[in-house]
C-alpha positions as CSV (number, residue, x, y, z in Angstrom):
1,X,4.6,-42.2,-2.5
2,X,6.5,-42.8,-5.2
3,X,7.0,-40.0,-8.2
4,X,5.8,-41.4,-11.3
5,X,7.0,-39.9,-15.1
6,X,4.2,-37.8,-15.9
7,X,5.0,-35.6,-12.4
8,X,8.6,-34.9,-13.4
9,X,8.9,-31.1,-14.5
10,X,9.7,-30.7,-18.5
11,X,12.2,-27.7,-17.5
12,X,15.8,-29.0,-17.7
13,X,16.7,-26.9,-14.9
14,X,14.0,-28.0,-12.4
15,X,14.6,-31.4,-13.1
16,X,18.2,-30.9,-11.8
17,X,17.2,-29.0,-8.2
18,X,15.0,-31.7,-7.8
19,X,17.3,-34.4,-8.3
20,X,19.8,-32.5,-6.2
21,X,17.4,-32.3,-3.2
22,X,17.0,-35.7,-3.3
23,X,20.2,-36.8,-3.3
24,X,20.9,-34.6,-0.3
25,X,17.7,-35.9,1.5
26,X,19.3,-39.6,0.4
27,X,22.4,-38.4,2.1
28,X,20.8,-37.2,5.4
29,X,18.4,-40.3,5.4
30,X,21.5,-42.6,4.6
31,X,23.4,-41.1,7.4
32,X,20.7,-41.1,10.0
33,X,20.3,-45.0,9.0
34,X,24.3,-45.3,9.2
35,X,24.2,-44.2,13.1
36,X,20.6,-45.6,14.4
37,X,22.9,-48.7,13.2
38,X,26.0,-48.1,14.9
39,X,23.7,-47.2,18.0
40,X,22.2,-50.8,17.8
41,X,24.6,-53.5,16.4
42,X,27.8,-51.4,16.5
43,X,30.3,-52.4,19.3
44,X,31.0,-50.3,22.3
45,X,34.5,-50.3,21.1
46,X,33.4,-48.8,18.2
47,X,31.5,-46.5,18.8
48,X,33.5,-45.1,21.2
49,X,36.7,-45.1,18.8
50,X,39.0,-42.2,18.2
51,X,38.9,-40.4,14.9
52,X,42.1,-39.6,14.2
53,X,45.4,-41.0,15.9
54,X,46.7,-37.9,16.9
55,X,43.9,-37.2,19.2
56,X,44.1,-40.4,20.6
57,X,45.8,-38.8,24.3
58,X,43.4,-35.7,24.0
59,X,40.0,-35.7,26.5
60,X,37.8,-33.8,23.8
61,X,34.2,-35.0,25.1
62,X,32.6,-36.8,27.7
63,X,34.2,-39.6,28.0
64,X,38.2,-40.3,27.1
65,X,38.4,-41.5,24.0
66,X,41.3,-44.2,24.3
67,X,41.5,-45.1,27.8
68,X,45.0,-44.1,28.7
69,X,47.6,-46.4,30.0
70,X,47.6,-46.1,33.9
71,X,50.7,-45.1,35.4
72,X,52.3,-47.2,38.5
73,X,50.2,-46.0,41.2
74,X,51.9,-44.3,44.5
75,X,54.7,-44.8,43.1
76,X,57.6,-43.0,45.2
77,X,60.2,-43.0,42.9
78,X,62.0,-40.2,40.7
79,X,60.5,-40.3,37.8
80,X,64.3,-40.6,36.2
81,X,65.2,-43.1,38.1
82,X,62.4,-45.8,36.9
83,X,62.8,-48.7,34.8
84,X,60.7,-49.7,32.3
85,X,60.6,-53.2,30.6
86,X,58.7,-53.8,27.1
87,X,56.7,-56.9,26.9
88,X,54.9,-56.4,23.7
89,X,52.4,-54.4,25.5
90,X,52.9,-51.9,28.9
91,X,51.6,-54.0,31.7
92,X,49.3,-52.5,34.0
93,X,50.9,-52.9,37.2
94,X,51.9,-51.3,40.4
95,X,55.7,-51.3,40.4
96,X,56.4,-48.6,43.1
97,X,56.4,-48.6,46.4
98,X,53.3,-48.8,48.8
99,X,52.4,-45.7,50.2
100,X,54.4,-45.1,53.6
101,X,51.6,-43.5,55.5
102,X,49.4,-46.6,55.7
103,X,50.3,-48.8,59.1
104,X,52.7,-52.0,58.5
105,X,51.6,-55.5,60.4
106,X,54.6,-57.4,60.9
107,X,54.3,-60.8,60.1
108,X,58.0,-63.0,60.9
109,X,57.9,-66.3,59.0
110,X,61.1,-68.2,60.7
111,X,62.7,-71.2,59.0
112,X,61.5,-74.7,60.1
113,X,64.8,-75.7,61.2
114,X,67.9,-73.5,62.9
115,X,70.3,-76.0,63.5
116,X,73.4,-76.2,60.7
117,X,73.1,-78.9,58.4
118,X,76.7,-79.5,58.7
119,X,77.9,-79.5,62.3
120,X,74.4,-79.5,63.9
121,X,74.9,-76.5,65.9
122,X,72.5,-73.3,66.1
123,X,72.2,-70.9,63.5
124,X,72.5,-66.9,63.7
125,X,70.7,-64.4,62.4
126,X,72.5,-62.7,59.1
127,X,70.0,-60.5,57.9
128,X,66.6,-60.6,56.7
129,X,64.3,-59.7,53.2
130,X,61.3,-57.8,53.6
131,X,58.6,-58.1,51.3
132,X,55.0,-56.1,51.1
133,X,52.1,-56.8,49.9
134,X,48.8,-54.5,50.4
135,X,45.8,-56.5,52.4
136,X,42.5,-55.0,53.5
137,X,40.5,-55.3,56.3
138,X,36.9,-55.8,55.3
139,X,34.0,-53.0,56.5
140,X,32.8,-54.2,60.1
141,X,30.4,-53.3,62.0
142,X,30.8,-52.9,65.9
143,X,28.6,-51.4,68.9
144,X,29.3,-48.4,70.4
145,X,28.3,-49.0,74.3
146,X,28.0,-45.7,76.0
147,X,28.2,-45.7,79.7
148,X,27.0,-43.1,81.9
149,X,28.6,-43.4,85.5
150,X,26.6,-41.6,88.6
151,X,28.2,-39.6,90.8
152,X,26.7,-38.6,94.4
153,X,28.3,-37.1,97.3
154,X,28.6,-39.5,100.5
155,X,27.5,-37.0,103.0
156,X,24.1,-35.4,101.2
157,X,20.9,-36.7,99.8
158,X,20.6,-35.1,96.8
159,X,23.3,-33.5,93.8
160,X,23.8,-36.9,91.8
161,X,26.2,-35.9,89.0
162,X,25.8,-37.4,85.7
163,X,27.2,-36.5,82.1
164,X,24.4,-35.9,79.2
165,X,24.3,-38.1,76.3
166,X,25.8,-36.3,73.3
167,X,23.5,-35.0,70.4
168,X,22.7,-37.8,67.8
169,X,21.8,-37.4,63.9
170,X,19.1,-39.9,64.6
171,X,17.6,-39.5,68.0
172,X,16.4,-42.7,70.3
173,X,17.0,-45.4,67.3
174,X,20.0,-47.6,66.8
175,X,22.0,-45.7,64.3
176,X,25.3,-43.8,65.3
177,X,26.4,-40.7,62.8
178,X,29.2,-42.7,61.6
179,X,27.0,-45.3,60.0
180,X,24.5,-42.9,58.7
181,X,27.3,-41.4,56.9
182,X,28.8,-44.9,55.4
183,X,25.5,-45.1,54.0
184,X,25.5,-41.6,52.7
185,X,28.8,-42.2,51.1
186,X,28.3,-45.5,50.2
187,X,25.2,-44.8,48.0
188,X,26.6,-40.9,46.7
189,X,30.3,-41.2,46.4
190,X,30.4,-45.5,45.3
191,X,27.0,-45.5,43.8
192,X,25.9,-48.8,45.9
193,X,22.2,-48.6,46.3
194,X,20.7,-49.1,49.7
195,X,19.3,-52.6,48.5
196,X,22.9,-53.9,48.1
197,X,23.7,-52.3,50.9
198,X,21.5,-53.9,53.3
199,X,22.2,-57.5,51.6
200,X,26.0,-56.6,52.8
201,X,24.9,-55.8,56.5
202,X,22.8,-58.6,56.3
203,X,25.5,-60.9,55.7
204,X,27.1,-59.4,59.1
205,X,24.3,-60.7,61.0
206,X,22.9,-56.9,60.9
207,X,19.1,-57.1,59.4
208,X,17.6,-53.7,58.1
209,X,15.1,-52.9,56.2
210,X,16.0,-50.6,53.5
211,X,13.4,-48.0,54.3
212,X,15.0,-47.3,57.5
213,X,18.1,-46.7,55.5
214,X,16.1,-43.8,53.4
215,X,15.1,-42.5,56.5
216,X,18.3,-41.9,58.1
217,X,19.2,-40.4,54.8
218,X,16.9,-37.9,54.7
219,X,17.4,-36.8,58.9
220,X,21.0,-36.5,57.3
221,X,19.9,-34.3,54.3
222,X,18.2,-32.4,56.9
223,X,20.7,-31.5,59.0
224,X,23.6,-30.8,56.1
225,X,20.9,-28.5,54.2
226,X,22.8,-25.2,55.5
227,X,25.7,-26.7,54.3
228,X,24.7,-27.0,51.1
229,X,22.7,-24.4,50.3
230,X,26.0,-21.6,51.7
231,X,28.0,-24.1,49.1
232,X,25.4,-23.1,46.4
233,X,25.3,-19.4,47.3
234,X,29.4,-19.4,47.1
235,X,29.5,-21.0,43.6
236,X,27.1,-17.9,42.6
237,X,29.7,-15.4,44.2
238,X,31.9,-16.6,41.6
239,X,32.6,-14.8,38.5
240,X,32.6,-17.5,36.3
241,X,30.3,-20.6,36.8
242,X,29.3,-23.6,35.1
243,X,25.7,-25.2,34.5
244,X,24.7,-28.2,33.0
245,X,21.3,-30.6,33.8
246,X,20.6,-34.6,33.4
247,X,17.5,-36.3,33.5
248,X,16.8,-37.7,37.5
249,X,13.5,-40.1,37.3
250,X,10.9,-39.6,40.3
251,X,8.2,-42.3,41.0
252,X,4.8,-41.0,40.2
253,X,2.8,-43.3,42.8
254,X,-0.5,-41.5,41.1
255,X,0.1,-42.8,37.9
256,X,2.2,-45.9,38.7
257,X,5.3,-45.3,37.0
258,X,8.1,-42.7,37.4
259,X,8.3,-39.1,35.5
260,X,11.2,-37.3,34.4
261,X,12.9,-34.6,36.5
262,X,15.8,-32.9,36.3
263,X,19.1,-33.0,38.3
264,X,21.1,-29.0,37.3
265,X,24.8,-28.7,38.0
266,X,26.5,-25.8,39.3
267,X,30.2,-25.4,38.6
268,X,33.2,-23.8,39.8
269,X,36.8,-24.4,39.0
270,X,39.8,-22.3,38.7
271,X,42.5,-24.8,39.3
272,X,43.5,-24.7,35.1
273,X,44.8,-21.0,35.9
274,X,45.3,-20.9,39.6
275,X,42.2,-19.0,40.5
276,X,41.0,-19.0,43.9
277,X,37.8,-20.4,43.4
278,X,37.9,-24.4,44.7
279,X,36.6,-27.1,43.0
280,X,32.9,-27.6,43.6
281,X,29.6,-29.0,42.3
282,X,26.0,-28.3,43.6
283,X,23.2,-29.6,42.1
284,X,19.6,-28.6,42.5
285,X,16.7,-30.6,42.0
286,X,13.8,-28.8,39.8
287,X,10.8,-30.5,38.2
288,X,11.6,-29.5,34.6
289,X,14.6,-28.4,32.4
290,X,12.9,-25.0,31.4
291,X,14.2,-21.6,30.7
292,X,12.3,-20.4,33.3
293,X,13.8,-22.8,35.7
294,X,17.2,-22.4,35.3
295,X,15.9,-18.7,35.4
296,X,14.8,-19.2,39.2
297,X,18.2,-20.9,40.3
298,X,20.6,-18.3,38.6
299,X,17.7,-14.7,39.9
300,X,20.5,-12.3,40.3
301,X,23.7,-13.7,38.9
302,X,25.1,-11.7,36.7
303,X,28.5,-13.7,36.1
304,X,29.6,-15.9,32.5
305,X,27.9,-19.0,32.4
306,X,29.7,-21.7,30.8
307,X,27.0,-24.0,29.2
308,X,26.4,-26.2,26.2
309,X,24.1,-24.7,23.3
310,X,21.0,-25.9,25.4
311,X,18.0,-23.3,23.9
312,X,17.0,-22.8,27.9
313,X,20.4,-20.9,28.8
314,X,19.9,-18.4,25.6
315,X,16.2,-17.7,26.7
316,X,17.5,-16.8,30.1
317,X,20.3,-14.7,29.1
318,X,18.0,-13.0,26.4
319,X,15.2,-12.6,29.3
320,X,17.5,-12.0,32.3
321,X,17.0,-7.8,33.5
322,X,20.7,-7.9,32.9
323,X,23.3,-8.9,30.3
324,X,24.4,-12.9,30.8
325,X,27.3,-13.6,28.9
326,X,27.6,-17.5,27.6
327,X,30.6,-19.6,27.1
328,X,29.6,-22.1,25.1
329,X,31.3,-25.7,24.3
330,X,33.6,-26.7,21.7
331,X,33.4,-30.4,22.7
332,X,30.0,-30.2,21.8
333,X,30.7,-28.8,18.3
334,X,33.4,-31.1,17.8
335,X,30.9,-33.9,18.2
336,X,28.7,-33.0,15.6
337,X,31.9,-33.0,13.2
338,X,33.0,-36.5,14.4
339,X,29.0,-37.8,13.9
340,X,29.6,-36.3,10.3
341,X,33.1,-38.4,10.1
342,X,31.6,-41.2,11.1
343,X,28.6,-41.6,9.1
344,X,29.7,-40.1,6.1
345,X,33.7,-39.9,6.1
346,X,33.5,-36.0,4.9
347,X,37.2,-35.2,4.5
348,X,36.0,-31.6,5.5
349,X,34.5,-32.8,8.8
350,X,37.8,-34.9,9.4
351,X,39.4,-31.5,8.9
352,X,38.1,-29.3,11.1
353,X,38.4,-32.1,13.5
354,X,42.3,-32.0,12.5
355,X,42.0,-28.3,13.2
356,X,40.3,-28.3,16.7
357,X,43.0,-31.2,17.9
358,X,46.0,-27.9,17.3
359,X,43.7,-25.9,19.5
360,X,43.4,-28.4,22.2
361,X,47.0,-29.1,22.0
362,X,47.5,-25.4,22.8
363,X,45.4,-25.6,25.9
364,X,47.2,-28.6,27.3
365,X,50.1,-26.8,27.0
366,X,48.9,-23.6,28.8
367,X,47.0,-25.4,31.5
368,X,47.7,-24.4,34.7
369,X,49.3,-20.6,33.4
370,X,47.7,-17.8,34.9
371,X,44.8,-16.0,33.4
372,X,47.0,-13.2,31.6
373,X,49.5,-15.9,30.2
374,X,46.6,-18.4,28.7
375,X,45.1,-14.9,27.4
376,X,47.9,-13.7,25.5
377,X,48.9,-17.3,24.2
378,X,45.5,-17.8,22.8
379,X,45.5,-14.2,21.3
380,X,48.7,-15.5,19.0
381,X,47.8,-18.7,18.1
382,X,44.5,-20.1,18.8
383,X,43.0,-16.9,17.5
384,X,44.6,-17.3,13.7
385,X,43.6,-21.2,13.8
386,X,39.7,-20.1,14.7
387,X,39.6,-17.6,12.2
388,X,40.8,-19.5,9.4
389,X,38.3,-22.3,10.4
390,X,35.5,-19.8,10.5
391,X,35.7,-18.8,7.3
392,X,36.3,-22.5,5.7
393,X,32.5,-22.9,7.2
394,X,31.2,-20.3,5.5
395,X,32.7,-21.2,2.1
396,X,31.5,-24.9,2.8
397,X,28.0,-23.7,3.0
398,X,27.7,-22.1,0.2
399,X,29.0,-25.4,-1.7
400,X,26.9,-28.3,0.1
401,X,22.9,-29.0,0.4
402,X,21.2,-26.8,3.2
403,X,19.6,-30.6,4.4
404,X,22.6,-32.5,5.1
405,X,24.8,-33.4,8.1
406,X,27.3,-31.5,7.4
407,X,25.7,-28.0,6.7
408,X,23.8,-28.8,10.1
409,X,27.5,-29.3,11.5
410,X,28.4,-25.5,10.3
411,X,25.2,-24.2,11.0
412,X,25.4,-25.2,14.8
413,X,29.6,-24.1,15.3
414,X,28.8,-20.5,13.4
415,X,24.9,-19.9,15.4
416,X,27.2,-20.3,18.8
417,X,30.2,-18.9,17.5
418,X,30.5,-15.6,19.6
419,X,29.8,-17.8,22.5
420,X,32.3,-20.9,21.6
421,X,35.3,-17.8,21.4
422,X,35.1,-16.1,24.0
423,X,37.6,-18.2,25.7
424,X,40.3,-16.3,23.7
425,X,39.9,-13.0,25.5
426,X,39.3,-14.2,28.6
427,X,42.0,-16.5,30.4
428,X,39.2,-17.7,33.3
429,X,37.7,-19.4,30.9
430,X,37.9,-22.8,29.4
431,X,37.3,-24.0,25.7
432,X,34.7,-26.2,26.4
433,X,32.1,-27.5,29.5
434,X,33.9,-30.4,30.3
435,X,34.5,-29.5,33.9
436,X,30.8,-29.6,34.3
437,X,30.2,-32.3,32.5
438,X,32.5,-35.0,34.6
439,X,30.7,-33.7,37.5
440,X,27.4,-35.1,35.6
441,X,29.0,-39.0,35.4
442,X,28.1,-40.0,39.2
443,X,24.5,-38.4,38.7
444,X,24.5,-40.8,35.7
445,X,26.2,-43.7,37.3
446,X,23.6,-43.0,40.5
447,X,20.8,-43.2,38.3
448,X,21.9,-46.6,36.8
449,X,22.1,-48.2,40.0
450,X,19.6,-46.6,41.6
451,X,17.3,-46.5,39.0
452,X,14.7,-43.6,40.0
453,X,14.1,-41.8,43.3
454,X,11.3,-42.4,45.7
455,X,9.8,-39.6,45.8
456,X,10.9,-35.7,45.5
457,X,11.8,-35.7,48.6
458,X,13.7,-38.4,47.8
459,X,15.4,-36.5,45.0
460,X,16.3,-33.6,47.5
461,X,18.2,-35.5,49.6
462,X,19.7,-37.1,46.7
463,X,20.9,-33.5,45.3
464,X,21.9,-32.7,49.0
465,X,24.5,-35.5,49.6
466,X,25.7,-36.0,46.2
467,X,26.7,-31.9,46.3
468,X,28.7,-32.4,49.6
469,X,30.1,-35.9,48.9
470,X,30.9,-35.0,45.6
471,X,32.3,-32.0,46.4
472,X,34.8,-33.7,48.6
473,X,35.9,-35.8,46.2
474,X,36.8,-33.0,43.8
475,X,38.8,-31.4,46.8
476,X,40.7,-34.6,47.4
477,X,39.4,-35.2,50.9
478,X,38.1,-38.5,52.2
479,X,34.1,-38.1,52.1
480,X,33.4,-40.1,55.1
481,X,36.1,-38.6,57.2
482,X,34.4,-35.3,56.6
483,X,31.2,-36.1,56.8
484,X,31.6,-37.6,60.4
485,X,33.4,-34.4,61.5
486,X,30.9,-32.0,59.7
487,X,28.0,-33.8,61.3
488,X,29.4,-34.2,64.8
489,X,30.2,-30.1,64.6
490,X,26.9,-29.1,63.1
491,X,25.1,-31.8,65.5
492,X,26.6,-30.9,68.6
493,X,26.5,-27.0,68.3
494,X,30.6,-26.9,68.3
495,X,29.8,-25.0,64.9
496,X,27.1,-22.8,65.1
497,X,25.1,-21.8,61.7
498,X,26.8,-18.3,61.7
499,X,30.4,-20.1,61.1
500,X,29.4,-22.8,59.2
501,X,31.4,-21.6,56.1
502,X,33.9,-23.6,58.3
503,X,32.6,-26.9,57.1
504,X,32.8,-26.3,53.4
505,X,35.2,-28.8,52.4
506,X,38.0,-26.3,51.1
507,X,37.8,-24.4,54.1
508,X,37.8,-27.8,56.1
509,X,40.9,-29.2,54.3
510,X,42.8,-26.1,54.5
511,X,41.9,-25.9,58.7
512,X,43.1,-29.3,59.2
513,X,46.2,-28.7,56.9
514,X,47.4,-25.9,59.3
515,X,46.6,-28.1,62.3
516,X,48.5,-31.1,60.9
517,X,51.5,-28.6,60.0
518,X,51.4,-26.7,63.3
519,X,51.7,-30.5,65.0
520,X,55.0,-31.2,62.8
């Protein structure tokens, strides 16, 4: 309702807090209007922009920023000894050699005629130029026919010798392992949905019905659920872990439609100071997003959790019978400086911005140091930088209205500012969640193709596969070739469940490693 004249206060002084209010409430309306725009009309471009050119190379948030220029892939030369040609723009080629381990098919294309155009007499061969080109061979199906010979001695009536059949995933159907795991790594590692895939068979001349598909996935689930959950109890060994949680949709048959469920990430990673943790993810399918949820999945750790500012992962560590350090996320601070930029070009907000670019500079530069050498790096120079920045928040709260953006900014960054340092006296850890986070985009690509899960059921066997075949990935390991040997072991009893730390795909890649060495 508007104010009319006779409500306005007769004391000067009043009359000036209220206008002052309002013109920050203008601000923060103004600004909230600015970015429900750019959220509708603006271009993805745009809204994905950098702020400021010298942060254009730097992965500060979920997504890079610029996408970077990719370099020639497998390409075998000496970095010194390439050639580069400017054409206006870098083109986005392969200019390197094709990777020597993959097999060669000759093909000989000989000249239509061999006799000399001169003298009419046969031609020698000189010499030859060989060029290649990378081909594919297309996924095909085949049938495995297993043949059991009988064996029976000539001279008795009975003792007929014949071999058992080995142990299948999925008992008395059609399915081999190996195509239950194509379809496993197919859905979780490439994010095709079963419905595509069965369009694919079907253009093989192979008709299934996508339910059987589901099915074979969840016998598979079953059967890698030891797997998965020592993979889960090794990430909470760890000293240092990350956590993070995305919405998973579950039909709701009862009430026609789906409800919302959660998908949590557990984290490990010491590669950026050459720990001996591995890279891994494990997620865990819960109901709800709740302190007391993520309460029940982390009973008993008493490690740092590196997290974002979620309210659930305070209530827990406040709760929890012991202390629960956090590590919290400058990305995630940083964002609410660069919404600031953006709807409201605060030269402050561009500033701090500025200021966390020459922190993440130092990181890149340290990455990969060991945990002492990060430590006493950040002591001398990232410290001084964070200090100085703390204390410009302060001072800019004091000058600016309580209700707009950019007090909100400050007000978040100082609330979790214990948490968002405590990088600096610890080299294990990292400035922000990121690692976490990247393991969060297949979950997120998953749920755009495949929309919702079944059932939660369903959504178990989702968290099951995507752990392992994601996992996989991170460790640089083909998924399927893994799989098919994990399942075959696990199936067949060659590992039994008191050695199945075996399987985890670090230990895995690091057995056939040495076995691949020992051969050379």
């Amino acid at each position: 309702m508007p104010i009319r004249p006779d409500q306005l206060p007769q004391d000067p002084a009043e009359l000036a807090e209220m206008v002052v209010a309002m013109a920050a409430e203008i601000d923060k309306l103004t600004a909230m209007v600015a970015g429900f725009k750019t959220m509708i009309f603006g271009a993805r471009s745009e809204r994905m922009s950098a702020v400021i050119t010298d942060q254009m190379t730097l992965d500060l948030g979920n997504l890079p920023l610029v996408a970077e220029p990719s370099r020639e892939a497998n390409d075998n030369t000496p970095a010194g000894e390439r050639k580069t040609q400017r054409r206006g723009r870098d083109a986005n080629r392969n200019i390197g050699a094709l990777p020597a381990h993959l097999p060669r098919v000759e093909e000989v294309i000989e000249p239509t005629v061999k006799t000399c155009s001169c003298c009419g007499g046969g031609l020698h061969r000189i010499g030859e130029d060989v060029r290649e080109g990378l081909c594919v061979v297309p996924v095909s199906f085949y049938v495995k026919r297993r043949i059991f010979p009988k064996y029976a001695c000539r001279s008795c009536e009975e003792g007929v010798v014949q071999a058992g059949a080995p142990e299948r995933l999925v008992e008395g159907g059609m399915a081999e392992n190996e195509l239950v795991v194509h379809i496993a790594v197919s859905k979780f590692a490439w994010h095709l949905p079963l419905y595509r895939q069965v369009q694919m068979m079907a253009s093989q001349g192979i008709h299934l019905d996508r339910t059987t598909l589901g099915l074979w996935l969840k016998r598979l689930a079953w059967w890698l659920s030891p797997l998965y959950e020592r993979q889960l109890q090794f990430t909470h060994r760890q000293a240092r872990i990350f956590c993070d949680e995305t919405p998973l949709p579950v039909l709701d048959p009862g009430r026609g439609r789906t409800k919302r469920c959660q998908l949590w990430a557990h984290a490990m990673d010491d590669r950026p100071w050459n720990g001996p943790a591995p890279p891994a993810v494990t997620y865990v399918f819960a109901a709800s997003r709740s302190a007391a949820e993520i309460a029940r999945q982390l009973a008993g750790y008493d490690g740092i959790l590196q997290v974002d500012g979620y309210a659930a992962y305070k209530a827990h560590a406040r709760r929890a019978r012991r202390e629960v350090p956090l590590a919290f996320c400058f990305a995630h601070a940083r964002r609410k400086f660069v919404e600031v930029h953006k709807k409201t070009g605060s030269r402050f907000a561009t500033g701090v911005i500025e200021t966390l670019a020459e922190v993440y500079a130092i990181e890149a530069r340290i990455r990969g140091r060991s945990a002492e050498e990060r430590r006493a790096v950040r002591q001398a120079e990232t410290r001084a930088i964070l200090e100085r920045l703390e204390a410009d928040m302060k001072g800019v709260l004091g000058e600016v209205s309580r209700q707009s953006s950019l007090a909100e900014a400050c007000r978040y960054t100082l609330e979790h500012w214990t948490g968002l340092t405590r990088f600096l006296a610890d080299g294990r850890l990292e400035i922000d969640s990121n690692t976490v986070e990247r393991t969060m985009r297949p979950i997120g690509l998953g749920r755009k193709n495949h929309l919702f899960a079944g059932s939660q059921g369903g959504a178990q066997t989702w968290a099951i596969l995507a752990s392992l075949v994601n996992t996989a990935k991170l460790n640089e390991i083909d998924p399927h070739l893994w799989l098919v040997d994990v399942v075959e072991r696990i199936v067949s009893g060659r590992t039994p469940i008191n050695r199945i730390d075996e399987l985890l795909a670090w230990n895995w890649k690091a057995a056939a490693t040495s076995r691949c060495q020992a051969a050379a």
